[in-house]
FIMI-297646 format. One record per residue (C-alpha): x, y, z. Coordinates in steps of 0.1 Angstrom, whole numbers, padded with zeros to 4 digits, always signed. Layout:
XYZ ...
end
This chain:
+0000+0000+0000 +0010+0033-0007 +0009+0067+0013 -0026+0076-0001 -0036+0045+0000 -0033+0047+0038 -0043+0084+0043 -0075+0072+0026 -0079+0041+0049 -0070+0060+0083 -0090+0090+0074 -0119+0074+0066 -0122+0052+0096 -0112+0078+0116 -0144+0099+0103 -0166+0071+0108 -0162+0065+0139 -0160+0101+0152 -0195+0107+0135 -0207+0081+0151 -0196+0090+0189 -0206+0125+0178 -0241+0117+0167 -0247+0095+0199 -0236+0125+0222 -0274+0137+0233 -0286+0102+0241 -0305+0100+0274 -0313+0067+0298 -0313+0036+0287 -0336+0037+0265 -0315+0062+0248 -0280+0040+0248 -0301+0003+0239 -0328+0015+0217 -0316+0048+0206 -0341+0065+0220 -0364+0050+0191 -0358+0084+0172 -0345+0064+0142 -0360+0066+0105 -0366+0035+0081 -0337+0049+0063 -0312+0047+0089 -0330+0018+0102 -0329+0001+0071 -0290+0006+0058 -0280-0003+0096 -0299-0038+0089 -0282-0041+0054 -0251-0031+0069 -0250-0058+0097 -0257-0087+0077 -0232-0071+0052 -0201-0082+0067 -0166-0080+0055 -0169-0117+0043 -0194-0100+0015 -0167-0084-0001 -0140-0105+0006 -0153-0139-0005 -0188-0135-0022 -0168-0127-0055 -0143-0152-0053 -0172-0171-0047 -0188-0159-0082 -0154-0165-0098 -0152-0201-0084 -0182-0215-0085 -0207-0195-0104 -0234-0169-0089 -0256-0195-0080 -0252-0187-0039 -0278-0160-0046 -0298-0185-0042 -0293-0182-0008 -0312-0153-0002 -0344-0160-0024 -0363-0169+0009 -0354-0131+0023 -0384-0108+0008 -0413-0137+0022 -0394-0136+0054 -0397-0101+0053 -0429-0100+0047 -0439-0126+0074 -0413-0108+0101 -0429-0074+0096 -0465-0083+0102 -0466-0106+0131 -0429-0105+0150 -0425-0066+0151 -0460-0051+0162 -0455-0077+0192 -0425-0068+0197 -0432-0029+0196 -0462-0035+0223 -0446-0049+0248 -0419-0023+0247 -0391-0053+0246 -0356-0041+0251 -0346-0081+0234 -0363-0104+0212 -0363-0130+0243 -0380-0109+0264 -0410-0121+0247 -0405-0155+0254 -0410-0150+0294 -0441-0135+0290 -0454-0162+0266 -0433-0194+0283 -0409-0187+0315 -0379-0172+0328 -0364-0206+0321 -0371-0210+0282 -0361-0171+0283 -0327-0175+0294 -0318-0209+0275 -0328-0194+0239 -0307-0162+0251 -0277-0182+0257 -0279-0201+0227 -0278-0169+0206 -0247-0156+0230 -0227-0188+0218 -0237-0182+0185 -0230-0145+0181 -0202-0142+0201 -0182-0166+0182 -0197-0149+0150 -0184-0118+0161 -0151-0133+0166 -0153-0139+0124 -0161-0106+0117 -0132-0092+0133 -0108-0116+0121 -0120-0120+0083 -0107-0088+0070 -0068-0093+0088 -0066-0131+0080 -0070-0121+0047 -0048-0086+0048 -0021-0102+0069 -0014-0129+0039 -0015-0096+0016 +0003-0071+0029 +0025-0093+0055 +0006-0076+0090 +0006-0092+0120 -0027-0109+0121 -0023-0107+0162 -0019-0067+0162 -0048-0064+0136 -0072-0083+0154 -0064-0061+0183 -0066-0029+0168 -0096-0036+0151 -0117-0052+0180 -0105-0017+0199 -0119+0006+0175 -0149-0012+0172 -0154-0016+0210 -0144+0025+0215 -0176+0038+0198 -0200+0007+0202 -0186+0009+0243 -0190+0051+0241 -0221+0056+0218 -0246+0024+0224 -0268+0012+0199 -0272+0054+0183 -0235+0054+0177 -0240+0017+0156 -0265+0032+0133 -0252+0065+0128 -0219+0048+0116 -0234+0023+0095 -0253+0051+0079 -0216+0062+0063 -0200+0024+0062 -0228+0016+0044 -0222+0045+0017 -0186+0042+0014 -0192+0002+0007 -0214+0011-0023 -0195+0037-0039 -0163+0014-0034 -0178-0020-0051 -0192+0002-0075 -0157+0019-0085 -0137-0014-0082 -0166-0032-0106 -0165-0009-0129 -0128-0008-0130 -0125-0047-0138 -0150-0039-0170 -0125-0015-0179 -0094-0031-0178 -0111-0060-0204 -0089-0059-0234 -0101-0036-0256 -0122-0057-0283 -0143-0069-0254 -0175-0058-0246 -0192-0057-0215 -0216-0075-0235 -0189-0100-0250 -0178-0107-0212 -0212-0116-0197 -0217-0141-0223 -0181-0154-0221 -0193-0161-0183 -0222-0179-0190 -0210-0203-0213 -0184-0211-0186 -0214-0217-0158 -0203-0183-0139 -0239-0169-0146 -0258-0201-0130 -0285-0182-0109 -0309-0208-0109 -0308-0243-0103 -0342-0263-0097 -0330-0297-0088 -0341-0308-0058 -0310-0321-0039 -0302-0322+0000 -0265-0324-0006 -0267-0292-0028 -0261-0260-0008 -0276-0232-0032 -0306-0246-0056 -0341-0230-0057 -0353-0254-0030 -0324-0250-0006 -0329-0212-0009 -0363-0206-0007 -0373-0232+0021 -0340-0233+0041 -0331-0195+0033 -0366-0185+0044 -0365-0200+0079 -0327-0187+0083 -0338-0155+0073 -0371-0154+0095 -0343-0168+0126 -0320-0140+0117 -0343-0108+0114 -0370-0122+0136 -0353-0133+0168 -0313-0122+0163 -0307-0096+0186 -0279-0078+0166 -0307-0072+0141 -0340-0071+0161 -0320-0043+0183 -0321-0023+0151 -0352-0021+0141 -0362-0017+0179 -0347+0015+0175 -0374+0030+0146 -0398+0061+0158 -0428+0037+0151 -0440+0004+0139 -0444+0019+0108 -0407+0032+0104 -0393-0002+0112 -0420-0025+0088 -0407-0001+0061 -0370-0010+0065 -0371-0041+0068 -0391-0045+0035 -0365-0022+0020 -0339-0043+0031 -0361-0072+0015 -0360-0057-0021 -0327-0043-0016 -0306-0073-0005 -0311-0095-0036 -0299-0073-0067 -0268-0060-0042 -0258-0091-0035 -0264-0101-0077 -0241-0075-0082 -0211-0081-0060 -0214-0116-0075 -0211-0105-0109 -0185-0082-0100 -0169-0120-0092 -0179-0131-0126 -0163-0102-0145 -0136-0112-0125 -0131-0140-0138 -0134-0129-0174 -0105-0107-0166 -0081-0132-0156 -0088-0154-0188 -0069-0124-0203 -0045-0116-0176 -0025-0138-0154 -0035-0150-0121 -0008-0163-0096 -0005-0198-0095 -0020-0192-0055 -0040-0166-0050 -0028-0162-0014 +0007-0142-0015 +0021-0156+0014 +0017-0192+0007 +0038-0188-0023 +0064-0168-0003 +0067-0203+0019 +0067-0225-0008 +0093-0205-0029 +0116-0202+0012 +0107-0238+0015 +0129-0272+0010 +0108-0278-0018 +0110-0248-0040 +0127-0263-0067 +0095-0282-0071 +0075-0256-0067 +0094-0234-0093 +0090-0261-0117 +0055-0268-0110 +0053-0230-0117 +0068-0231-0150 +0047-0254-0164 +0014-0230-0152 +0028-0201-0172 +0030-0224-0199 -0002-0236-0193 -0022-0207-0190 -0006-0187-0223 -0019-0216-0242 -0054-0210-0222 -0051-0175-0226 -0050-0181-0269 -0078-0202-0265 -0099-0180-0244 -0091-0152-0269 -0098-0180-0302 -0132-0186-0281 -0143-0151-0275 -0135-0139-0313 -0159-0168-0326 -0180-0158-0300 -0179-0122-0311 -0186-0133-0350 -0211-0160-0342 -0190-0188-0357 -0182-0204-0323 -0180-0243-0321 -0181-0272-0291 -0152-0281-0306 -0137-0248-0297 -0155-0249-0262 -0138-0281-0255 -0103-0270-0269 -0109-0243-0241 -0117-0263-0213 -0094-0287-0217 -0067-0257-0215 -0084-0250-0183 -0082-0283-0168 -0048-0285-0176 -0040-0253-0159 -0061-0262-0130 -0044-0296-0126 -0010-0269-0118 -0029-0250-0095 -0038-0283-0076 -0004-0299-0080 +0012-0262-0061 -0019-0268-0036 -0008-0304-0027 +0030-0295-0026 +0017-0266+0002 -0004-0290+0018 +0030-0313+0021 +0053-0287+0033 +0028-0278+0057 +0000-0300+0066 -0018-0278+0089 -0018-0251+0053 -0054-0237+0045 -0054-0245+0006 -0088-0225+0000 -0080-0195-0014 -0112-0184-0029 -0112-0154-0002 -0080-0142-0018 -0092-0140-0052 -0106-0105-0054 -0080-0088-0031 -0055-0102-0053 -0071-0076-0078 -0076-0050-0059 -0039-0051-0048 -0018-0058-0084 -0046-0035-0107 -0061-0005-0087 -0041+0031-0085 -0032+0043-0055 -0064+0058-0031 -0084+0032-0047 -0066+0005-0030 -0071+0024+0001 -0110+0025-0005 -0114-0008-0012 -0098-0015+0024 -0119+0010+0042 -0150-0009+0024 -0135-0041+0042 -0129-0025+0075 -0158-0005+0068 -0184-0039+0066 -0158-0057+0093 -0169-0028+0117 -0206-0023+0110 -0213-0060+0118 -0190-0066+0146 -0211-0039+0162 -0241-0049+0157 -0228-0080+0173 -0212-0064+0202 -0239-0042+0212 -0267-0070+0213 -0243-0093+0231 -0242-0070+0256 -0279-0058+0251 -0288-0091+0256 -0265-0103+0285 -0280-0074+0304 -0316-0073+0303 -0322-0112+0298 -0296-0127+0325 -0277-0098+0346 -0310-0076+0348 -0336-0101+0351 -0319-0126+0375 -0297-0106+0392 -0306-0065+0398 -0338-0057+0385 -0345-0024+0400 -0313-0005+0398 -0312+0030+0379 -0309+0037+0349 -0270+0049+0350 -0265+0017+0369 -0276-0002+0338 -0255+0016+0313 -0225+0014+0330 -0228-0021+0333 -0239-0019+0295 -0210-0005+0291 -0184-0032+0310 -0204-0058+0293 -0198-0042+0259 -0162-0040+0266 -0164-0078+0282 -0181-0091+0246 -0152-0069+0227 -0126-0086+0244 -0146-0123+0239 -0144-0116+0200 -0109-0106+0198 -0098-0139+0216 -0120-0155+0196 -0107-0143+0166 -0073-0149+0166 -0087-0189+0165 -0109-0179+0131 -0072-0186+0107 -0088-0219+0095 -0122-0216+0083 -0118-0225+0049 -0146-0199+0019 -0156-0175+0051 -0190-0160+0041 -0201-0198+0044 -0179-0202+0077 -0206-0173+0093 -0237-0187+0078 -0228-0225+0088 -0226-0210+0122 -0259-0194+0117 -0274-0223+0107 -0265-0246+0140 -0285-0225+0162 -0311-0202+0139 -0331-0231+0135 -0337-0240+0170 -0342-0205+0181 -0366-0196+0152 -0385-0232+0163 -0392-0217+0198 -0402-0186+0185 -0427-0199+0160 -0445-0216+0188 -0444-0188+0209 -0463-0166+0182 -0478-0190+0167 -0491-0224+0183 -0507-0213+0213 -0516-0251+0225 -0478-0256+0234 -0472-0249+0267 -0437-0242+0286 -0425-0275+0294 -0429-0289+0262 -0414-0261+0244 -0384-0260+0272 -0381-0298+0263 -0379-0291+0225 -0350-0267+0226 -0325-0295+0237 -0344-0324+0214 -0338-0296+0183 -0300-0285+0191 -0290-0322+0195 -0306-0337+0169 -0289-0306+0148 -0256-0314+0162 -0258-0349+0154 -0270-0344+0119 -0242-0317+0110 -0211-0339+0124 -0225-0375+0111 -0254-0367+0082 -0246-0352+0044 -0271-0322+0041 -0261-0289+0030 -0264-0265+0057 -0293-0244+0049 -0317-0271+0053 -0310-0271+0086 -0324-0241+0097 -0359-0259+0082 -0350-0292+0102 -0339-0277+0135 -0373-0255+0132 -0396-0287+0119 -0377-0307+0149 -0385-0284+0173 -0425-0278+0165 -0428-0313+0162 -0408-0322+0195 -0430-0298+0215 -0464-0308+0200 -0457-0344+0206 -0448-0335+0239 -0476-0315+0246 -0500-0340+0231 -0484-0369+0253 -0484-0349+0283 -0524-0344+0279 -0525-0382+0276 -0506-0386+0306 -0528-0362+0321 -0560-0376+0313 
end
């Protein structure tokens, strides 16, 4: 990086989260530092929802993503707008009634203290260790770039995002995410425009998008039914809806935001923003991944997208191998490079043949087969190596092709979505831990200073949790589906509970405390020793824990009678 680049990247965070402390200065109470004194608009409401879920693992790996395996993991948000929808009617006019500081507040008044608590610890376990990932993504992957200390970073990071979420409250979150937000668009926008540009100069936009369908880059749809396939039609709408109805229905780090709005109204119409929205943003930092990939059938990719595995391979005992293996990729991809250029100029005239297609992907396979060969030699110098490198694919471009200050912004978008998430995160951890287990257990009538304070520690306390935790995150293989695996071990237990508790009025409280351990095992058990794609089980860990909690019900009125 060069001096602009990191005037750009420490004077833009520095803004950030100055505005954000200085927009938070007139809160009052605690209903001013948890809730923001509900004085929010949809607006702000709804970019500090987009911005949450919008973590630096959007940027990092969704195009790499795109560029390795086609934009089909769109997919995974077809069930969001219905979810919306659903969330928006029922969950927040409830919600808004009973003047809730948490989402599991609710559940006391509809089950027990008991049920209350055990759903709020699951989502603690779950978010904290999320917010551990949110932290970490964006040095893991800068450290292997620029050569940081992935220790230091972690540290720094975790600090600045603890200063203003510890200082400000949940205000201070929304007011920055208002600006992350902004500089994330305009920065995805510059760096996807850029790629188009930098196409040789005979190729179209138009050329390029048809270059990446015919290669499977484009594959938005898939309707085959398939258990074992993460992102079809099925897998999105069925398991997406009831991870998305878990996430904005009964997540704190996004029910806290909409918690926030001036009225029902205010928050019903962000979250359907955010449902229309979502979809065509994340479309187009996946086909920001697919451009990507036409780009580097013209120019060059290293043989390993992550810098510093090469460094260790080329300081290694085996670099001789290594340098040979390399040789014979250089050699490999010019001959796929003429081929891709034959292809696109048939293409272009209308003359192109299978003949040529398969002359193509056989060049492709061929320089693949290197790639893997230079993955295997890593994996023997080091066994313990990470050989996924898909979240290194579009830094690699932002670092060898952008001018200076547009590598800086392109940073500051990845600190900027690292931030806004972790948060979100750290402010409903602590929103959480303190009106569901310190408040309602331990001091429920103290004032209201007493409450922030400790608000305050347990922000700090949560910060301190996801830095430890993410100095563990180095080994979690494509990231964005590292966070939403996590999501899905828990979501679909929590959203179970919460669907009977609105819902299914015959289940009573032990039944529905019963279910919630009968759901999470059977979960665990069927994500260690089953073969299902992890977005169906947010739809099985919700089915298990209806079902569960009606038999139990059902039986206990037998028992009874």
């Amino acid at each position: 990086m060069k001096t602009l680049d990191w005037l750009v990247l420490i004077g833009t965070t520095a803004f950030i989260v100055l505005y954000g402390i200085w927009k938070s200065r007139k809160q009052k109470g605690v209903d001013g530092f948890l809730l923001s004194g509900n004085s929010l608009p949809w607006f702000t409401i709804s970019l500090s929802i987009i911005a949450t879920q919008a973590s630096a693992v959007t940027f990092l790996s969704v195009p790499g993503q795109a560029y390795t395996d086609g934009m089909r993991f769109v997919l995974f948000y077809l069930g969001l707008p219905l979810a919306m929808i659903v969330v928006s009617a029922t969950m927040v006019p409830i919600y808004y009634k009973l003047h809730v500081y948490t989402a599991y507040e609710y559940l006391e008044t509809r089950f027990n203290v008991q049920v209350r608590t055990v759903v709020a610890f699951l989502f603690l376990i779950q978010r904290s260790l999320s917010a551990g990932i949110s932290i970490a993504a964006p040095v893991i992957i800068l450290s292997a770039m620029f050569g940081w200390d992935v220790f230091w970073g972690n540290l720094i990071s975790g600090l600045v995002i603890v200063l203003y979420t510890v200082t400000g409250g949940s205000e201070a979150v929304s007011q920055t995410q208002k600006l992350q937000m902004g500089v994330i668009l305009i920065g995805m926008a510059l760096a996807g425009v850029w790629i188009v540009a930098g196409l040789p100069p005979d190729v179209s936009l138009y050329d390029a998008v048809r270059f990446a369908g015919i290669n499977d880059k484009l594959n938005t749809m898939d309707f085959k039914f398939d258990l074992d396939n993460r992102y079809n039609l099925w897998s999105g709408l069925i398991g997406g809806f009831f991870l998305q109805m878990a996430y904005f229905g009964t997540d704190q780090s996004q029910v806290g935001r909409y918690l926030g709005g001036k009225s029902i109204a205010q928050s019903r119409l962000a979250l359907l923003f955010n449902g229309i929205f979502k979809i065509p943003m994340q479309f187009s930092i996946l086909f920001i991944g697919a451009m990507l990939f036409v780009f580097y059938q013209f120019q060059q990719p290293p043989i390993l997208f992550n810098p510093s595995s090469i460094e260790k391979l080329r300081n290694s005992e085996l670099k001789q191998d290594f340098s040979s293996i390399e040789s014979q990729y250089n050699q490999a991809f010019a001959l796929q490079q003429a081929q891709a250029k034959t292809l696109m100029a048939a293409q272009q005239n209308g003359t192109a043949t299978a003949s040529q297609k398969a002359q193509y992907d056989q060049t492709v396979k061929q320089t693949q087969a290197y790639r893997q060969q230079a993955q295997d030699l890593l994996k023997k110098q080091d066994p313990t190596a990470n050989t996924n490198d898909t979240n290194y694919i579009f830094l690699d471009y932002i670092t060898r092709y952008l001018p200076a200050g547009m590598v800086g912004l392109l940073i500051v978008v990845i600190f900027a979505a690292s931030m806004s998430t972790a948060s979100s995160e750290l402010n409903a951890l602590s929103t959480t831990t303190l009106i569901d287990i310190y408040k309602r257990s331990f001091k429920p009538d103290a004032s209201d200073d007493h409450y922030i304070w400790v608000s305050k520690g347990l922000t700090l306390f949560w910060g301190i949790m996801s830095i430890f935790f993410a100095q563990l995150a180095g080994r979690l293989g494509t990231l964005i589906e590292a966070v939403n695996i996590l999501g899905s071990l828990f979501y679909g237990t929590i959203l179970g509970i919460f669907l009977l508790a609105f819902y299914v009025r015959y289940v009573k409280t032990q039944a529905a405390f019963a279910a919630v351990f009968v759901g999470q095992g059977i979960i665990f058990f069927l994500f260690f020793y089953a073969n299902i794609a992890y977005l169906w089980l947010n739809f099985v860990g919700c089915a298990v824990v209806v079902l569960s909690a009606l038999t139990w019900q059902w039986g206990s009125g037998l028992f009874k009678k």
